[in-house]
C-alpha positions as CSV (number, residue, x, y, z in Angstrom):
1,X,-23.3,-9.0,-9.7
2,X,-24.2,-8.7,-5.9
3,X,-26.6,-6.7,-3.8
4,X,-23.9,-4.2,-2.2
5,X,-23.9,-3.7,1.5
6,X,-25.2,0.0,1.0
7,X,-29.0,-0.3,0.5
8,X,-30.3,0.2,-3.1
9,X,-27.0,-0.4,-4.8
10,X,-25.5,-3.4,-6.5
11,X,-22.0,-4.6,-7.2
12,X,-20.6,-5.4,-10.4
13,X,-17.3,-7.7,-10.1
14,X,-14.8,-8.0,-13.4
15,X,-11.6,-9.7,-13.7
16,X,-10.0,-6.4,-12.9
17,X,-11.7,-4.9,-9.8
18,X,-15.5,-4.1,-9.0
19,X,-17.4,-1.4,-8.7
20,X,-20.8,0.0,-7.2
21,X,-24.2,1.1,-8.5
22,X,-27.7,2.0,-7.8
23,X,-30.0,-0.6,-8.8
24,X,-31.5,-3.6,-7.6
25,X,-30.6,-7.5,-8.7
26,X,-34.1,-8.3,-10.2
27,X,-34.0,-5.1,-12.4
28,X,-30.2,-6.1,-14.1
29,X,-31.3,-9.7,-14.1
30,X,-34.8,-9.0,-15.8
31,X,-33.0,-6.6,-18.6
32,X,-29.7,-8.9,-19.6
33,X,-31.0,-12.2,-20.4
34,X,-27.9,-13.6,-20.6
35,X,-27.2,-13.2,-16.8
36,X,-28.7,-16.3,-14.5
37,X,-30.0,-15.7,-10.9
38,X,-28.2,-17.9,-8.8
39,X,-29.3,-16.5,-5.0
40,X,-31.9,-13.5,-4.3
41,X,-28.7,-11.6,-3.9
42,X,-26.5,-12.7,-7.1
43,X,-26.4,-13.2,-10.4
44,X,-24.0,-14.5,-12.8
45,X,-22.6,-14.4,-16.3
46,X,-22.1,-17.9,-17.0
47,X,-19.4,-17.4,-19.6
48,X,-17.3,-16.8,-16.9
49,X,-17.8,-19.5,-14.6
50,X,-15.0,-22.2,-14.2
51,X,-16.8,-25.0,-12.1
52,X,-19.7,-25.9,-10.1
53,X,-19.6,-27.9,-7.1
54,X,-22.7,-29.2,-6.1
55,X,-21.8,-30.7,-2.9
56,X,-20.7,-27.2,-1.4
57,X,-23.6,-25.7,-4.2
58,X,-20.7,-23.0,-5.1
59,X,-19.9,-21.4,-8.1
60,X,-16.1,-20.9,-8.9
61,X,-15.1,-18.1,-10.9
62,X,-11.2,-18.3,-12.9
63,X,-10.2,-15.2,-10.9
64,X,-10.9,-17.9,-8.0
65,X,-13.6,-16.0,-6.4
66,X,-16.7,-18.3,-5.4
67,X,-20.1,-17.7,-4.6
68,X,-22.7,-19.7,-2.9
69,X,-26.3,-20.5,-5.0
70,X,-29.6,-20.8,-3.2
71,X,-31.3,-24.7,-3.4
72,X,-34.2,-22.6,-5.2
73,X,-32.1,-21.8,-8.4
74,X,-30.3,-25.5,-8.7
75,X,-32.0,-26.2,-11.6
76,X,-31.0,-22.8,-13.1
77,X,-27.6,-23.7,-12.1
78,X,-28.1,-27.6,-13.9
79,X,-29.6,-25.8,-16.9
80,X,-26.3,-24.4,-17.4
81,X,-23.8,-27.2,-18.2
82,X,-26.3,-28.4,-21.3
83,X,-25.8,-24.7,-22.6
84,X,-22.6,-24.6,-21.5
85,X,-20.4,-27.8,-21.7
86,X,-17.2,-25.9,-21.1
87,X,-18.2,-25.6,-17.3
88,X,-16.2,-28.1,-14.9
89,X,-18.3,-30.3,-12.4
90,X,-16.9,-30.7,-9.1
């Protein structure tokens, strides 16, 4: 999930397309604990990621898409691969 280019509205992206809604990131991110805040503008369901890269601090996703993570939430992004070993470190 991203903060949408159209104020007020977020959007969700699946394996099979995306779409757009009004709320804000701290709202969804606050109500689906599963979810980890990654940026101020993204968060992420960690049973899809495919790898980390810390040198470029992306997040690669198997559809390929990537997404950048703030310095902030790098320990957010560290506390995954303990709960989730399956993640690839680049």
């Amino acid at each position: 999930l991203e903060n949408s280019p159209t104020q007020h509205k977020v959007t969700l992206i699946t394996e099979t397309g995306s779409a757009e809604f009004r709320s804000n990131i701290s709202k969804i991110s606050d109500e689906n604990d599963f979810l980890v805040k990654v940026s101020q503008s993204c968060v992420v369901n960690p049973n899809n990621i495919n790898s980390i890269d810390f040198s470029k601090k992306t997040i690669t996703f198997p559809n390929g898409d990537e997404v950048i993570f703030a310095r902030s939430c790098r320990k957010n992004v560290k506390d995954l691969l303990s709960k989730y070993p399956e993640i690839n470190v680049k």
